[in-house]
C-alpha positions as CSV (number, residue, x, y, z in Angstrom):
1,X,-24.7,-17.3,5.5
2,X,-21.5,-17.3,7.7
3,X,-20.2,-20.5,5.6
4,X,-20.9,-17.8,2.3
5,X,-18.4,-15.1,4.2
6,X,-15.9,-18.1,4.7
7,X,-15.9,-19.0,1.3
8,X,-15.8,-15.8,-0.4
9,X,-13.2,-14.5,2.1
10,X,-10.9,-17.6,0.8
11,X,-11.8,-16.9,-2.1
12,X,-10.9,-13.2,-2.1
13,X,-7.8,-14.2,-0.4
14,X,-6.6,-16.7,-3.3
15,X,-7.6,-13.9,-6.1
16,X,-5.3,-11.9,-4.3
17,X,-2.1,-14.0,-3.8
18,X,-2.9,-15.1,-7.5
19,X,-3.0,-11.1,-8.7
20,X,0.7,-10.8,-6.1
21,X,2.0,-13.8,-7.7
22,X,1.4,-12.0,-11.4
23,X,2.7,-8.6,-10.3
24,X,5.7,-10.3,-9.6
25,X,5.6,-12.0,-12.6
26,X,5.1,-9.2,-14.9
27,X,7.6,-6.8,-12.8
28,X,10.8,-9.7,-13.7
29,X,9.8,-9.8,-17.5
30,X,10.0,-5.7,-17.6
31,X,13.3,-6.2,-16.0
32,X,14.6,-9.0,-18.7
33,X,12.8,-6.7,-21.5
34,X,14.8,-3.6,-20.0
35,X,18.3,-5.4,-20.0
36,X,17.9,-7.1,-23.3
37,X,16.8,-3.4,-24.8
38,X,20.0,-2.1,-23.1
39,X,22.0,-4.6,-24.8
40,X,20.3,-4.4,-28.0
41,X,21.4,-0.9,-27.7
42,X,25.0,-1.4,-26.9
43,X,25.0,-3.8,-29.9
44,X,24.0,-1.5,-32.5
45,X,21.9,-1.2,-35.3
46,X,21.9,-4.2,-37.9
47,X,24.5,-6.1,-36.2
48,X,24.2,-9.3,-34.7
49,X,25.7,-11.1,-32.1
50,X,28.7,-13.2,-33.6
51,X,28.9,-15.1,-30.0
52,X,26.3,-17.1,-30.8
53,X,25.7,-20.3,-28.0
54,X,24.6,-23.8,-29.1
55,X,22.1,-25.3,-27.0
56,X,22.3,-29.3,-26.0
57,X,19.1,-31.3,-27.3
58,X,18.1,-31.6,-23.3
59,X,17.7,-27.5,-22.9
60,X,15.8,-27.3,-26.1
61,X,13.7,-29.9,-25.4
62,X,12.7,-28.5,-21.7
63,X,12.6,-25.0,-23.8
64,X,9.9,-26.6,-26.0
65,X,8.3,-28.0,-22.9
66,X,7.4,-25.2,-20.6
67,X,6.6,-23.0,-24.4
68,X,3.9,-25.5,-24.9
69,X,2.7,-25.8,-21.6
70,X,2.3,-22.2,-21.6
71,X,0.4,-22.1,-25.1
72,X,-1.7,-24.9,-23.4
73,X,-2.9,-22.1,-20.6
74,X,-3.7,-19.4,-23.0
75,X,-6.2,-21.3,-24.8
């Protein structure tokens, strides 16, 4: 019985670093939603950006990476 309070104590305690962890998570994508909506803003409608940026072959390929890594997770 005491053994079942340690585990479920850790285990409560790792649910809740994991639910921190996203909170964090989800509070810096609203922030990078809400500056690229201010900018889309300040841009105007139909217009876009003519300071377009080329990426090397390395960025894109460690772009590529972590995208498929994360479609990996979701499924």
């Amino acid at each position: 019985m005491a053994s079942q309070d340690i585990t479920f104590k850790k285990l409560d305690a790792k649910i809740d670093q994991i639910v921190q962890t996203n909170q964090a998570v989800i509070h810096n994508l609203e922030l990078q939603v809400e500056q690229l909506a201010k900018k889309i803003a300040e841009r105007g409608q139909g217009r876009l950006p003519n300071d377009t940026k080329v990426i090397t072959k390395e960025t894109f390929m460690a772009i590529t990476y972590h995208f498929n890594l994360w479609l990996r997770r979701r499924r």
